[in-house]
N, C-alpha and C positions, 0 to 999 in steps of 0.2 A: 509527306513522303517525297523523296525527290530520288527520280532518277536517271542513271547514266548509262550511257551504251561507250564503251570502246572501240565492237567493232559491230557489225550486224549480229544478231540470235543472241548475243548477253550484254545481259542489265543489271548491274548494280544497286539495288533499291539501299537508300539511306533512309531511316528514321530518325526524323529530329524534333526532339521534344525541349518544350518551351515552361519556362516560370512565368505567369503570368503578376506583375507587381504593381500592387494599385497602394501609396503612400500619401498619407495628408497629413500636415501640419499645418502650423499655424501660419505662417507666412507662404508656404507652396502644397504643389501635388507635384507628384512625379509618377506614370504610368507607363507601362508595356510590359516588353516581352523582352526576357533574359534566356539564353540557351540554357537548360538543366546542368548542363557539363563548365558551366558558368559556377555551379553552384557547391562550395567547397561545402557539403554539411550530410549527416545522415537526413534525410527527408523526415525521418519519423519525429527527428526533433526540433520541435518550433523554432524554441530560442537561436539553435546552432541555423536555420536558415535562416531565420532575421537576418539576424548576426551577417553572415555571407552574402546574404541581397542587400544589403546597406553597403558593405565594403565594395560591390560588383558595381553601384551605382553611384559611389563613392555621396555617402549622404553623413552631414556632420552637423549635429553629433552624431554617434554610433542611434540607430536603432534599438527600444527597444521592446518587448511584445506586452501589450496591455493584461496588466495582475488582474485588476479587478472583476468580481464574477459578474457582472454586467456589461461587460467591453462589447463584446458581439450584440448584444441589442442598443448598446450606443450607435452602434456602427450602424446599423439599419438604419436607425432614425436619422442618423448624419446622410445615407444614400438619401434618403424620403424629400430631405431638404432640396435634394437638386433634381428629385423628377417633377416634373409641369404637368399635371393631369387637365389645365385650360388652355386656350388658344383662343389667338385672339385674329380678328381675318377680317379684312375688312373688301366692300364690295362696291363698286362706281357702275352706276348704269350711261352708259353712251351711246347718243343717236349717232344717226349719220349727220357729217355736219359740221360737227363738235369738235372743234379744235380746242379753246384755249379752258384756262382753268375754271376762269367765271363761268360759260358756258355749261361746263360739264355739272360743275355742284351746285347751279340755279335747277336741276332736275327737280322736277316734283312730282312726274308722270312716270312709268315704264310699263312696259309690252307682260305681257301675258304669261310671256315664255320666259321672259326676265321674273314672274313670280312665281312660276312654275321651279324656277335654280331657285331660289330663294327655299322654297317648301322642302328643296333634297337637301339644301344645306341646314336644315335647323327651323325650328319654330320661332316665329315672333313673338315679341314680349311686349310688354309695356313698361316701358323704363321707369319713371315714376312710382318709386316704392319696391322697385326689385332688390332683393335682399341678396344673391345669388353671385357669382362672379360677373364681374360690368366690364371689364376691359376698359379702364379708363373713363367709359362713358357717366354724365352727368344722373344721377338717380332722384336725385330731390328737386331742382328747378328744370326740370327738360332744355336745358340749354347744348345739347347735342343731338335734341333729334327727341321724339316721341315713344316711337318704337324701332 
């Protein structure tokens, strides 16, 4: 909603509704927001909005909307592809002291309170044999650490 005053005690209220377009092909994506009044087509009919948000964003070739009776669960699994359900985060304990790089990752010790964040962030594991998401880390020769 957006609104306007001219002079004090009246307001103007606009409503402005938006197309919301999210396109993938093979070599790009192209996503936003198109004003509805942007959009030359009966709403009810797919093809004729295709059709109209392709020429609006000027995409070539023309757009056009998928036949097949499985297109909407492709589409899902194509989203699926790009959410990350892991994270990966990595954590440096530092004394006081500790300036340079050799310093900081000759650590072999940390405080209490340093295991204490460690516990709220996650459990430890033992890397050796973890089947599980690794982040990169080494799983078969412990060449990056134990746990």
């Amino acid at each position: 909603m957006l609104g306007y005053s001219l002079r004090p005690g009246r307001i103007f209220i606009i409503k402005l509704i938006y197309c919301r377009i999210l396109v993938r092909a093979i070599s790009y994506t192209v996503h936003g927001l198109i004003p509805a009044s942007c959009v030359f087509a009966d709403r009810y009919n797919r093809e004729e909005v295709v059709r109209s948000l392709g020429k609006e964003v000027n995409i070539n070739p023309p757009l056009t909307l998928g036949q097949l009776p499985d297109t909407p669960e492709e589409l899902l699994k194509l989203d699926q592809v790009f959410i990350k359900s892991e994270l990966k985060v990595g954590v440096i304990y530092i004394t006081e002291g500790q300036y340079t790089e050799e310093e900081i990752l000759d650590n072999n010790d940390n405080s209490l309170l340093f295991e204490e964040f460690l516990q709220i962030m996650g459990e430890k594991v033992r890397l050796k044999g973890f089947d599980r998401y690794k982040g990169g880390l080494d799983t078969v020769h412990d060449l990056t650490g134990e746990k």
